[in-house]
C-alpha positions in Angstrom: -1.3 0.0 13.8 -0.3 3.5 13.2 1.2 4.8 10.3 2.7 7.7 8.3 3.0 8.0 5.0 5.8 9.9 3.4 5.4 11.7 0.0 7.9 11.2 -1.8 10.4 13.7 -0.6 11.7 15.9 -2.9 15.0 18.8 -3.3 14.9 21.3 -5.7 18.1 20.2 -8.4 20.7 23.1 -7.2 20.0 21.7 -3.6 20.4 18.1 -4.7 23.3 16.0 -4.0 24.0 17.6 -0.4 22.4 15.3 1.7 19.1 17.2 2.3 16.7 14.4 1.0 18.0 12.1 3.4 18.2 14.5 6.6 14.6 15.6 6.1 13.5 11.7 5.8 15.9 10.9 8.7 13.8 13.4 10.8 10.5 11.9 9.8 11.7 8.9 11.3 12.7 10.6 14.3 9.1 12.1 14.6 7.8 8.8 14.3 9.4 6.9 17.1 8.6 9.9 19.3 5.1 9.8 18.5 5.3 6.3 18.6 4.0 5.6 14.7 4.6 1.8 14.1 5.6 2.6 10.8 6.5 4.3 7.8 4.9 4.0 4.1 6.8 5.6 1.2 6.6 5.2 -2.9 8.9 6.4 -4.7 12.4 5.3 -6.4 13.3 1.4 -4.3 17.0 2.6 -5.8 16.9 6.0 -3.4 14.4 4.7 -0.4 16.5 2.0 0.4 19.6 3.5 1.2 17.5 5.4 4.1 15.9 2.8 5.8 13.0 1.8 3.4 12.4 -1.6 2.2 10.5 -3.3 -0.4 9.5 -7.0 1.8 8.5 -4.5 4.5 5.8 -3.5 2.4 4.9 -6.6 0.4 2.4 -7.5 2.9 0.4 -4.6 2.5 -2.4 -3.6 -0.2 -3.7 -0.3 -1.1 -3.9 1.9 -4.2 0.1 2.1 -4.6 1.0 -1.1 -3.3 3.7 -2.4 -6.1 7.3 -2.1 -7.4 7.3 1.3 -5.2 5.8 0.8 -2.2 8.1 0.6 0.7 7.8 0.6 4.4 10.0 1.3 7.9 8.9 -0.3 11.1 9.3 2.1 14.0 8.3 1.5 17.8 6.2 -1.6 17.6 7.3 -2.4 13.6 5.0 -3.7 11.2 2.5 -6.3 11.1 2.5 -8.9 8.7 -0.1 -7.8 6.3 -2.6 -5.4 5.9 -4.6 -2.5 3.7 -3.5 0.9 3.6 -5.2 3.6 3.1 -4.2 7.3 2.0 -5.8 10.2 2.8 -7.9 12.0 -0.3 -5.2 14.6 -0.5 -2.4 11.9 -1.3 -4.1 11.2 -4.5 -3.5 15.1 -5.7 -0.2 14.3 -6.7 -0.4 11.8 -9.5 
């Protein structure tokens, strides 16, 4: 399977509220079906993700370092497969 994960995505506050969080996240989904990415991993706020296509069950299949209350996935192309381990790259771990 091939994946993306999404940091989570953020808007500086005088930019918040007009719909730029979910047109950039929007796009990464766009990117993904055309480079044919079965899916799309995300942690961040379940109350925010899921109103752009995210869900928690998606995910719940899945271990990995942030796999929990805020780990949330979006099958593209091919979807997801029922379970697996998923692994970040080094750099993904600089943000704590």
């Amino acid at each position: 399977m091939r994946a993306l994960a999404l940091a989570p995505v953020g808007v500086r506050l005088e930019f918040q509220r007009h719909e730029l969080g979910s047109a950039m996240i929007t796009r990464a989904h766009v990117i993904a079906r055309d480079r044919q990415i079965d899916a799309v991993f995300v942690v961040g706020d379940p109350a925010y993700y899921t109103r752009v296509g995210f869900s928690l069950e998606a995910a719940a299949g899945y271990s990995g370092v942030y796999a929990g209350p805020y780990f949330m996935a979006v099958g593209c192309c091919d979807g997801l497969a029922d379970v697996g381990n998923i692994s970040f790259p080094k750099t993904f771990n600089e943000f704590d």
